[in-house]
C-alpha positions, 0 to 999 in steps of 0.5 A: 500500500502506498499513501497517495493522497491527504485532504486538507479541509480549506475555507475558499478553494480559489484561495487555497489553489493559488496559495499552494500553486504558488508555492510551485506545487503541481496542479494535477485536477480541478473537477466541480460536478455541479456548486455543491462539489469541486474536487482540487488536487495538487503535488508538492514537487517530487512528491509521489502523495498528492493533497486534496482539497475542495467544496465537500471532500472532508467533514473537518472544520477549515484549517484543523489539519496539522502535522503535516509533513514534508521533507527536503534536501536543504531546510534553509534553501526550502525557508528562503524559497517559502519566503520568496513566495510569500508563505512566511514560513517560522524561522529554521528549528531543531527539537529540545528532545532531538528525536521529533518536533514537539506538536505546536511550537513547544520545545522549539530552539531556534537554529538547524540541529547543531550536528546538522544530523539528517531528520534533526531540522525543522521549520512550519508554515500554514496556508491561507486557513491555517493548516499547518505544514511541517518541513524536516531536512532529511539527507541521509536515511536511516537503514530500511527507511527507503526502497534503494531500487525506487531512489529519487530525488525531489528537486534540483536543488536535492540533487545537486546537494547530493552530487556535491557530497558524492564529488566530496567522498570521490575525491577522498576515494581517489586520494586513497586509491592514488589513481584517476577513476575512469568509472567515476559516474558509476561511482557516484550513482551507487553513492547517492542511492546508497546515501539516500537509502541509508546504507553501508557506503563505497570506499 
């Protein structure tokens, strides 16, 4: 089984299509069978959940969703693209008890995690109802979190972190080896997905 949508319960569904399409999320359907009923769905980029929202899709009061989650490559470049579109996201976090954010704003010290540990960075945001959005930096997955054979990535700027930190240990590979690798785009394909699915990684 697989998640494939969330609904999330809004006021006015003109309002929320352009607040969530204007973060640049994908516009996959706008359906309305007559008045009473309009269906929108939108994907964040490189998602493979969609979220719903419409004139009576959900019994849940407007903006009593909270939790959700999403997860980048780079919080603080995630926090400056949000600024840009006007989402006026909270400043970067970590959690005073380092496992998971507490909910609402408890336990909130300001700053990415000191270690930069994968999952330990955080930020949120609402939309125009106050729904509320939860961003985590995820870089490196911990063992059986992923499917290494389904690897992706889900945005550019994703991928070029991770081809960075793919060039930053081939460099120290070649200086072990004290040889040029030929092979070296294999090299690197091999490190990025085991990176992203938390497993051992090449010499």
């Amino acid at each position: 089984m697989k998640l494939e949508v969330v609904v999330v319960p809004v006021s006015d569904v003109d309002r929320a299509k352009n607040f969530y399409t204007g973060l640049g999320w994908r516009l996959d359907a706008d359906f309305s069978t007559d008045e009473q009923f309009r269906v929108v769905q939108v994907t964040p980029p490189g998602s493979p959940t969609s979220v719903i929202f419409g004139t009576h899709v959900t019994e849940q009061a407007p903006g009593t969703a909270r939790g959700l989650q999403l997860v980048v490559g780079d919080v603080e470049a995630a926090h400056a693209e949000l600024v840009d579109k006007g989402a006026e996201p909270s400043g970067v976090f970590h959690d005073a008890g380092g496992v998971f954010h507490h909910g609402g704003t408890d336990a909130r010290v300001p700053g990415p995690d000191p270690d930069r540990r994968s999952y330990g960075s955080f930020l949120s945001f609402q939309d125009p109802d106050g729904n509320g959005w939860i961003v985590q930096e995820v870089t490196t997955r911990l063992p059986g979190r992923t499917d290494s054979a389904a690897t992706s990535f889900t945005s550019v700027t994703d991928l070029a972190a991770a081809l960075r930190r793919a060039a930053a240990a081939h460099g120290e590979h070649e200086a072990r080896t004290g040889v040029e690798d030929p092979d070296w785009p294999d090299w690197y394909a091999d490190y990025m997905v085991r990176e992203l699915a938390g497993i051992e990684l090449p010499a």
